[in-house]
MARVO-274091 format. One line per field, with one value per residue: residue in one letter; residue number from 1; x, z, y of N, C-alpha, C in turn. Coordinates in Angstrom, 3 decimals. Last residue first. Layout:
res = c(A; ...) .
n = c(NUM; ...) .
n.xx = c(X; ...) .
n.zz = c(Z; ...) .
n.yy = c(Y; ...) .
ca.xx = c(X; ...) .
ca.zz = c(Z; ...) .
ca.yy = c(Y; ...) .
c.xx = c(X; ...) .
c.zz = c(Z; ...) .
c.yy = c(Y; ...) .
This chain:
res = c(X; X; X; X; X; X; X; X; X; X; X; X; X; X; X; X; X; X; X; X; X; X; X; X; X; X; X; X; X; X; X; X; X; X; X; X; X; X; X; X; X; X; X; X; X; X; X; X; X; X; X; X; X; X; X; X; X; X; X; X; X; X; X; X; X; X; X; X; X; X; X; X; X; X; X; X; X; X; X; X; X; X; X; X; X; X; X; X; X; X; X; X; X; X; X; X; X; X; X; X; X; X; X; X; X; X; X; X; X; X; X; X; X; X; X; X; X; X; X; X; X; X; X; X; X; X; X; X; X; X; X; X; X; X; X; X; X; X; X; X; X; X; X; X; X; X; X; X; X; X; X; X; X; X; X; X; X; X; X; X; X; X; X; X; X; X; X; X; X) .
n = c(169; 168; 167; 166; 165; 164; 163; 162; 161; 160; 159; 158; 157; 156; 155; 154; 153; 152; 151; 150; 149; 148; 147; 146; 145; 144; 143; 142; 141; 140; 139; 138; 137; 136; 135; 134; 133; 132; 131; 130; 129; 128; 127; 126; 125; 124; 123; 122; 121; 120; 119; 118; 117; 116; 115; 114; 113; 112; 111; 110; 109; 108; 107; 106; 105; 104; 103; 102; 101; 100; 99; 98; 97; 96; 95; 94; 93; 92; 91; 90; 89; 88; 87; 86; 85; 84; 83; 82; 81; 80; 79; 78; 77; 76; 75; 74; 73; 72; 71; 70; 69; 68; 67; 66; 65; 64; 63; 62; 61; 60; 59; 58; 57; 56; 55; 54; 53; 52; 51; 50; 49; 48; 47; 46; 45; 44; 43; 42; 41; 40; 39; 38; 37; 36; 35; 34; 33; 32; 31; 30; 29; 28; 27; 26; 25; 24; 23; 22; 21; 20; 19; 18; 17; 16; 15; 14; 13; 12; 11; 10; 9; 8; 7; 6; 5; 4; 3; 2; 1) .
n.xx = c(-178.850; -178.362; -175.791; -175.318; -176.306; -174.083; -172.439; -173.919; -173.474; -170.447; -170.470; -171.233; -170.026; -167.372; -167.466; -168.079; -165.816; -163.477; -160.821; -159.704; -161.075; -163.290; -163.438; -163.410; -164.949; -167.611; -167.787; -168.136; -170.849; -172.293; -171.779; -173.029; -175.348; -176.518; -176.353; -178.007; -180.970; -181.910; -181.585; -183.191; -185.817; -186.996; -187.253; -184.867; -183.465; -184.026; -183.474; -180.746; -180.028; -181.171; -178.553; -176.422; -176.924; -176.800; -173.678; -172.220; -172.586; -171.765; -168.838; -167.848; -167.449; -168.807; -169.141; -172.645; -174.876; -175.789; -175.602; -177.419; -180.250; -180.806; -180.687; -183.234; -184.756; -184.460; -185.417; -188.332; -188.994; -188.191; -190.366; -192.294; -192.135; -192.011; -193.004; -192.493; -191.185; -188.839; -189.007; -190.253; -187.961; -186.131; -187.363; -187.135; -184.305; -183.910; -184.875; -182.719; -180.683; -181.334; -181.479; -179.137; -177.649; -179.885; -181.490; -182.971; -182.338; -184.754; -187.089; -188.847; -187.636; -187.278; -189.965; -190.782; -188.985; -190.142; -192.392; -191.243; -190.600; -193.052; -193.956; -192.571; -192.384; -195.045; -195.237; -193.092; -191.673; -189.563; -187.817; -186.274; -187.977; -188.436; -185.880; -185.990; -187.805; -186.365; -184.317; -186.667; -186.868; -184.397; -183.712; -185.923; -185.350; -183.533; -185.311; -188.110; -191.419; -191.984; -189.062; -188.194; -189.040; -190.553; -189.080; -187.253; -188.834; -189.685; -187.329; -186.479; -188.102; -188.248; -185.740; -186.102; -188.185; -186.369; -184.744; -186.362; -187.401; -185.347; -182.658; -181.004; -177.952) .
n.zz = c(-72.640; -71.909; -71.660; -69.135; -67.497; -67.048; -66.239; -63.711; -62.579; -62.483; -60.472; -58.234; -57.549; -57.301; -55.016; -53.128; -52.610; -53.229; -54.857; -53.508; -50.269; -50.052; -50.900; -53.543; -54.203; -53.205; -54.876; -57.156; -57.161; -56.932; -59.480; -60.438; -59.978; -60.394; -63.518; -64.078; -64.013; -65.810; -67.537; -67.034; -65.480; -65.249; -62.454; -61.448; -62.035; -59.412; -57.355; -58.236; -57.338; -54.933; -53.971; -53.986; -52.430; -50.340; -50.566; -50.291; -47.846; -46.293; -46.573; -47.085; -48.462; -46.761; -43.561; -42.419; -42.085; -44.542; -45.992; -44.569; -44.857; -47.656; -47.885; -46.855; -47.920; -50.753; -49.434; -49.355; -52.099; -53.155; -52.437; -53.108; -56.110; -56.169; -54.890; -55.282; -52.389; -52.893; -52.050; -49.153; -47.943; -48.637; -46.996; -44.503; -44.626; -45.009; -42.798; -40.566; -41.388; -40.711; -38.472; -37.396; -38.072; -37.341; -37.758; -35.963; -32.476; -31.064; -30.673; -32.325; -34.313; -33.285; -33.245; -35.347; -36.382; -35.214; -36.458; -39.047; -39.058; -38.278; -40.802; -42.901; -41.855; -42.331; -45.282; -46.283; -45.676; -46.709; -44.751; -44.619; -43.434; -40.721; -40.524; -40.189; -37.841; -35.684; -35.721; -35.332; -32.790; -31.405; -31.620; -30.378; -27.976; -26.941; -26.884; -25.870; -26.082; -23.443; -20.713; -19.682; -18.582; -20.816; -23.076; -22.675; -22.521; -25.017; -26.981; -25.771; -27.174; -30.172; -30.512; -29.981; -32.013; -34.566; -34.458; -34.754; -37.394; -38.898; -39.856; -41.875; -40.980) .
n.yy = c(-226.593; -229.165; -229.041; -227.238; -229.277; -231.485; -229.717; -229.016; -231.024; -231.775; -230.025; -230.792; -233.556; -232.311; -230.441; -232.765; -234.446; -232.827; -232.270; -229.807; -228.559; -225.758; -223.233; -222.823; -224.393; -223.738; -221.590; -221.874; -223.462; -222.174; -220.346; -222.737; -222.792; -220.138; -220.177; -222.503; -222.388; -220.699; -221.888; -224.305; -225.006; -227.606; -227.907; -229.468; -227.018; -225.773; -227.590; -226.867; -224.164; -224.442; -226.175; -224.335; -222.369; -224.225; -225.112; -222.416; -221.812; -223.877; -223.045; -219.561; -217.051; -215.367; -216.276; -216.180; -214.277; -213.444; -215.450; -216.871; -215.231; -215.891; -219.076; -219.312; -217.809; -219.498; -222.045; -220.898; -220.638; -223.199; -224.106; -223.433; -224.388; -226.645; -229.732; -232.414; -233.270; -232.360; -229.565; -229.727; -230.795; -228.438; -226.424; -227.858; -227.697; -224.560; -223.788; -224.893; -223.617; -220.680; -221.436; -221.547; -219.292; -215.792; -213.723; -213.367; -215.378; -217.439; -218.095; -218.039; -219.802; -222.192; -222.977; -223.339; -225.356; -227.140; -227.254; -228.090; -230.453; -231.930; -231.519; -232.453; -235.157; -235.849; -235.620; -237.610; -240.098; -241.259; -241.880; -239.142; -237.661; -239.199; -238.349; -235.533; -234.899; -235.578; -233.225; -231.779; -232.118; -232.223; -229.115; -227.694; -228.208; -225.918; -223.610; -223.778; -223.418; -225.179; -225.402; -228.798; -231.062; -232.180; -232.048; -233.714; -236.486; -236.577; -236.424; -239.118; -240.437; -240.025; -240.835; -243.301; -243.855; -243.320; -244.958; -247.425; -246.845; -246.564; -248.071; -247.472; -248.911) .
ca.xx = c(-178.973; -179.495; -175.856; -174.434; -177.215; -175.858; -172.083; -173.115; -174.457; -171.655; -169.538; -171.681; -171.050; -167.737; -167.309; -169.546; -166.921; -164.307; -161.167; -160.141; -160.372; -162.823; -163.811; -162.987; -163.726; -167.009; -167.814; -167.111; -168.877; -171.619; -172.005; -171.905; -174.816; -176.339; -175.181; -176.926; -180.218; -181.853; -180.670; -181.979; -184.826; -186.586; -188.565; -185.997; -182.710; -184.227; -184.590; -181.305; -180.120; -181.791; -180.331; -176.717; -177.218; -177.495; -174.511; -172.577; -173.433; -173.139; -169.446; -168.421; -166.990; -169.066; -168.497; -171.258; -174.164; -175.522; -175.207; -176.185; -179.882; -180.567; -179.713; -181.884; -184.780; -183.885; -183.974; -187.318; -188.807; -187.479; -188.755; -192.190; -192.264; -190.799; -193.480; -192.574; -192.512; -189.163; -188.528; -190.904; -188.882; -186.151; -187.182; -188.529; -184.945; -183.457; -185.615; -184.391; -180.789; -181.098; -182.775; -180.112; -177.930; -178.893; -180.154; -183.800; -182.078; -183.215; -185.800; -189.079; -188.249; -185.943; -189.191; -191.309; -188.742; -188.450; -191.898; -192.202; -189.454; -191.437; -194.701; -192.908; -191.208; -194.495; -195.911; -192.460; -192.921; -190.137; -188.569; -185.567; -187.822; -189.475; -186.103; -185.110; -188.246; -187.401; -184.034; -185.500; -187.724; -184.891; -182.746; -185.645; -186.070; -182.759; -184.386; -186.589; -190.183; -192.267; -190.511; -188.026; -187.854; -190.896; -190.501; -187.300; -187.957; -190.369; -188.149; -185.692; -188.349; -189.394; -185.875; -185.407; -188.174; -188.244; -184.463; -185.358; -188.418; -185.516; -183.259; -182.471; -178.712) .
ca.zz = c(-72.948; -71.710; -72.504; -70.750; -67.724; -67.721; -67.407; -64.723; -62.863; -63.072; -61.759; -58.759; -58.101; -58.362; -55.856; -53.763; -53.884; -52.399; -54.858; -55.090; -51.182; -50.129; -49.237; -52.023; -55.192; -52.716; -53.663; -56.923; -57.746; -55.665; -57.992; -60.970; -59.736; -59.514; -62.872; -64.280; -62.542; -63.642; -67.601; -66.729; -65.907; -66.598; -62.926; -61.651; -62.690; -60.878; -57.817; -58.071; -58.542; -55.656; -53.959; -55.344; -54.165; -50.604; -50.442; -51.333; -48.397; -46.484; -47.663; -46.374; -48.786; -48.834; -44.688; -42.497; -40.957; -43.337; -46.315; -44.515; -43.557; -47.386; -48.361; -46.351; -46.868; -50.586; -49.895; -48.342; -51.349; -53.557; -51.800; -52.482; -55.877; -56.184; -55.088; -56.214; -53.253; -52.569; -53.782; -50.555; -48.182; -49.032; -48.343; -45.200; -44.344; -45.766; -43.859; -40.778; -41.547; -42.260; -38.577; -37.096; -38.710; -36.603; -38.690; -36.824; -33.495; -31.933; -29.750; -31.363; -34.717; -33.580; -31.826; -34.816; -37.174; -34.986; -35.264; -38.920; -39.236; -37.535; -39.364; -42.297; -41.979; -41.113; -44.516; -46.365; -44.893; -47.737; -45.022; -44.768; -45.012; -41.660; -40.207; -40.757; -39.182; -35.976; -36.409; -36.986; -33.551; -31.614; -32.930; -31.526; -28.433; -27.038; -28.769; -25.447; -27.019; -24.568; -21.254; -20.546; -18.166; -18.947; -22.519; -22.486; -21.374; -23.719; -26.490; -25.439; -25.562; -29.429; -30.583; -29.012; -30.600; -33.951; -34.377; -33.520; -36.255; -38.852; -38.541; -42.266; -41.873) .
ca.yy = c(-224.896; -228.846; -229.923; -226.975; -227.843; -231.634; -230.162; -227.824; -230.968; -232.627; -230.102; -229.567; -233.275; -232.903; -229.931; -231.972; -234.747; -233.443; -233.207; -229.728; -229.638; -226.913; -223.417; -221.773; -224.243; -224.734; -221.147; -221.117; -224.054; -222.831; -219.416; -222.134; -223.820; -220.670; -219.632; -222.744; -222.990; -220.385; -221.067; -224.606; -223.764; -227.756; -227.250; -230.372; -228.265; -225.323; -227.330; -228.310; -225.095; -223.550; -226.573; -225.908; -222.502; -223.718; -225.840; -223.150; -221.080; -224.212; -224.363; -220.879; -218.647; -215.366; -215.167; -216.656; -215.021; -212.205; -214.370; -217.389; -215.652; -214.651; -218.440; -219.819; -217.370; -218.473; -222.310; -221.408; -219.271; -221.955; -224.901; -223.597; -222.828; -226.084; -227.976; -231.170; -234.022; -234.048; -229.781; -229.363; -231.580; -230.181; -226.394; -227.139; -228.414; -225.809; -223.147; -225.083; -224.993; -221.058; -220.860; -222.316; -220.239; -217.143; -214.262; -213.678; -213.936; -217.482; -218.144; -217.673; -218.143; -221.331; -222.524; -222.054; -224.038; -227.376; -227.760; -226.244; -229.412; -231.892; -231.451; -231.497; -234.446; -235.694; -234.765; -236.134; -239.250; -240.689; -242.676; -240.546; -237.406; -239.171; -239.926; -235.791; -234.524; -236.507; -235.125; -231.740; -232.340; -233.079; -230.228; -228.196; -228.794; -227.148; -223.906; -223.764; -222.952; -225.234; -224.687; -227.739; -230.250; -232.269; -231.552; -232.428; -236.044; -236.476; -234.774; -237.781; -241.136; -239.806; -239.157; -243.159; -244.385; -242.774; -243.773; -247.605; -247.284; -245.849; -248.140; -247.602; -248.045) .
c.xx = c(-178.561; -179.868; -176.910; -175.211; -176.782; -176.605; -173.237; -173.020; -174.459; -172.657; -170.124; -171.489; -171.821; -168.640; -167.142; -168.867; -168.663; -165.364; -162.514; -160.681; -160.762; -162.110; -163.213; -163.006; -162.866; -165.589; -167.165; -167.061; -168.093; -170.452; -171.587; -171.412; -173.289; -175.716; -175.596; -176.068; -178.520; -180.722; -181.092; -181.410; -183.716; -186.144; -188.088; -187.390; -184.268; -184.231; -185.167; -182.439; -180.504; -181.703; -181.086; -177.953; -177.220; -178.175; -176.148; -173.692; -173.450; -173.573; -170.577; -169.757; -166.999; -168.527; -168.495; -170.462; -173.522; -174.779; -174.618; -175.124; -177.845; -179.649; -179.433; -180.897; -183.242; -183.988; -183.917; -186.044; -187.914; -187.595; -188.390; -190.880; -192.036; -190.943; -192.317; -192.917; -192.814; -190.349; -188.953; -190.367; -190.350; -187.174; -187.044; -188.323; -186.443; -184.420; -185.006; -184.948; -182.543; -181.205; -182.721; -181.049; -178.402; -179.063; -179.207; -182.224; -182.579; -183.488; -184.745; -188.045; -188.364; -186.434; -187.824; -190.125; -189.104; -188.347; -191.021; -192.181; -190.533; -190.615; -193.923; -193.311; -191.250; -193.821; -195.721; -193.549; -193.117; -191.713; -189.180; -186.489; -187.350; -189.123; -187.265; -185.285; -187.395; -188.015; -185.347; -185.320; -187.534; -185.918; -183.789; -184.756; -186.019; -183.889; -183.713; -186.254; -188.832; -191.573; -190.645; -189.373; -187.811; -190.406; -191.157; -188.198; -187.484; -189.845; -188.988; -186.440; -187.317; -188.985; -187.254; -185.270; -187.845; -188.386; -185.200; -185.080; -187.677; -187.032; -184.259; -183.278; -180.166) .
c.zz = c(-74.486; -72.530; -72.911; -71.836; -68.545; -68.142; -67.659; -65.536; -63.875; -63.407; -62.828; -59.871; -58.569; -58.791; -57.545; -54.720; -54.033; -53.742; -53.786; -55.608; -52.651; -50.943; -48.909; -51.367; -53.857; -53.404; -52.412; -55.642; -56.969; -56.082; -56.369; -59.486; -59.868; -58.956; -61.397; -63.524; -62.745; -63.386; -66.006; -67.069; -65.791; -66.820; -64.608; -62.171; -63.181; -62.000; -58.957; -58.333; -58.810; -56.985; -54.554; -54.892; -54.721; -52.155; -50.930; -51.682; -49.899; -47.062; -47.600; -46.993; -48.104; -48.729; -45.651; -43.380; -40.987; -42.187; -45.226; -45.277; -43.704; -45.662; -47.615; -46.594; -46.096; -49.229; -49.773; -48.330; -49.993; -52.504; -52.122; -52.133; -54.334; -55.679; -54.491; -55.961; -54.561; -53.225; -53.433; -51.601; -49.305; -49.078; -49.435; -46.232; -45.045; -45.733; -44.824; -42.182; -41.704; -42.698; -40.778; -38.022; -38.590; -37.754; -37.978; -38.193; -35.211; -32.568; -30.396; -30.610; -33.911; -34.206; -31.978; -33.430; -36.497; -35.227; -34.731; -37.072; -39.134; -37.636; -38.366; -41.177; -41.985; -41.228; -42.870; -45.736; -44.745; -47.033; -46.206; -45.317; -45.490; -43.057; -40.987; -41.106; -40.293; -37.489; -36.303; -36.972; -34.710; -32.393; -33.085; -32.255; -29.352; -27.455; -28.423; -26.768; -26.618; -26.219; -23.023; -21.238; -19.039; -18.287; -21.401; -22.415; -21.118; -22.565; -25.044; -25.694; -25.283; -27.422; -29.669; -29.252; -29.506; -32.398; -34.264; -33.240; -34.448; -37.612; -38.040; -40.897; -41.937) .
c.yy = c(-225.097; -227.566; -229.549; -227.628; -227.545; -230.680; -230.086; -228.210; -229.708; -231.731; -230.504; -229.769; -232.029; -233.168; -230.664; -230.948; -233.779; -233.594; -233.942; -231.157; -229.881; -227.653; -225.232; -222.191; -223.967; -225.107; -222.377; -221.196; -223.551; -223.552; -220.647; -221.132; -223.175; -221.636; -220.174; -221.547; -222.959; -220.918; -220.173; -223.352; -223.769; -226.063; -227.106; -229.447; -228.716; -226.190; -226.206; -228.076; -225.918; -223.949; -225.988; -226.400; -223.644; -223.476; -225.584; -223.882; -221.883; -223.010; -224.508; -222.047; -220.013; -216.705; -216.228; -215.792; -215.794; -213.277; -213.534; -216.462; -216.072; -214.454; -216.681; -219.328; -218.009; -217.412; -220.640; -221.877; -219.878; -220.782; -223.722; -223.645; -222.640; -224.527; -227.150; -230.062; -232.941; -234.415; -231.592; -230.064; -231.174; -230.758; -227.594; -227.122; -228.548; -226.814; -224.531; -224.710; -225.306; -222.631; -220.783; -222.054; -220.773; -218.354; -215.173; -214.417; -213.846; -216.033; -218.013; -217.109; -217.804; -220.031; -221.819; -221.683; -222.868; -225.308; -226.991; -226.355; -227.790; -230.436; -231.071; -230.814; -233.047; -234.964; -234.911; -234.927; -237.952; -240.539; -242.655; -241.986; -238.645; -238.240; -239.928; -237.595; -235.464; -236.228; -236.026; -232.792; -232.166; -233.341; -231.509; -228.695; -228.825; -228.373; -225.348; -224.268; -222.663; -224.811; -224.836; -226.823; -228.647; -231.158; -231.498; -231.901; -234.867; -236.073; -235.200; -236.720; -239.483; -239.841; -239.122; -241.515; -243.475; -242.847; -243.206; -246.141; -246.860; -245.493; -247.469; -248.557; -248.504) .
């Protein structure tokens, strides 16, 4: 854990090598430049991380169908590293491009549509709306209720956080 020089390295020494091989917006470039995004959120380099993930983001706009998940992970991404450093207003519209995308390209009870709302919530949570953020959170309750074991632990940390928003209202 927290190799995160060694994992720079060796993402860095593999896009070079696709980049040789590979025309400029080939979509097999961008995972690598997500996980390079992903090492610099890890660090708390949250203006690389950007850098990376709009990176990552144009080439799956380019090359990818406009409702491919790819393209919902990315917005996430983007979206994280906003709510990280505070700008929620931000994260929000890219959590909800994420969301609109996983709508149309998974079915209602798949766990990264959950996932989703509990970021919208989340970053409702941290702007003090908590009557935002509570049915949303609620909305991924239900959704990871559905989709997963009654004992994983993101349907406990939803749970949680539902309680804290009760407490809050």
């Amino acid at each position: 854990m927290g190799e995160y020089a060694k994992a720079l390295e060796y993402y860095e020494k593999s896009i070079k090598i696709k980049e040789i091989s590979l025309p400029p917006t080939h979509p097999n470039l961008a995972p690598s430049y997500n996980n390079i995004g992903q090492v610099y959120s890890s660090m708390g380099e949250y203006w690389k991380a950007l850098e990376y993930y709009e990176k990552s983001h144009k080439i799956y706009e380019i090359s990818l169908p406009a409702t491919h998940p790819h393209l919902a992970t990315s917005n996430s991404c983007i979206g994280g590293v906003y709510s990280s450093i505070g700008e929620y207003s931000k994260a929000l519209e890219y959590y909800e491009k994420s969301i609109k995308i996983l709508e149309i390209s998974l079915p209602p009870t798949h766990p990264d549509l959950a996932a989703s709302y509990n970021n919208i919530g989340q970053v409702y949570t941290s702007m003090g709306e908590y009557s935002k953020a509570l049915p949303v959170l609620e909305k991924s309750l239900d959704i990871f209720r559905k989709s997963l074991p009654s004992a994983h632990p993101h349907i406990k940390n939803v749970m949680n956080s539902i309680a804290v928003m009760k407490e809050k209202l």
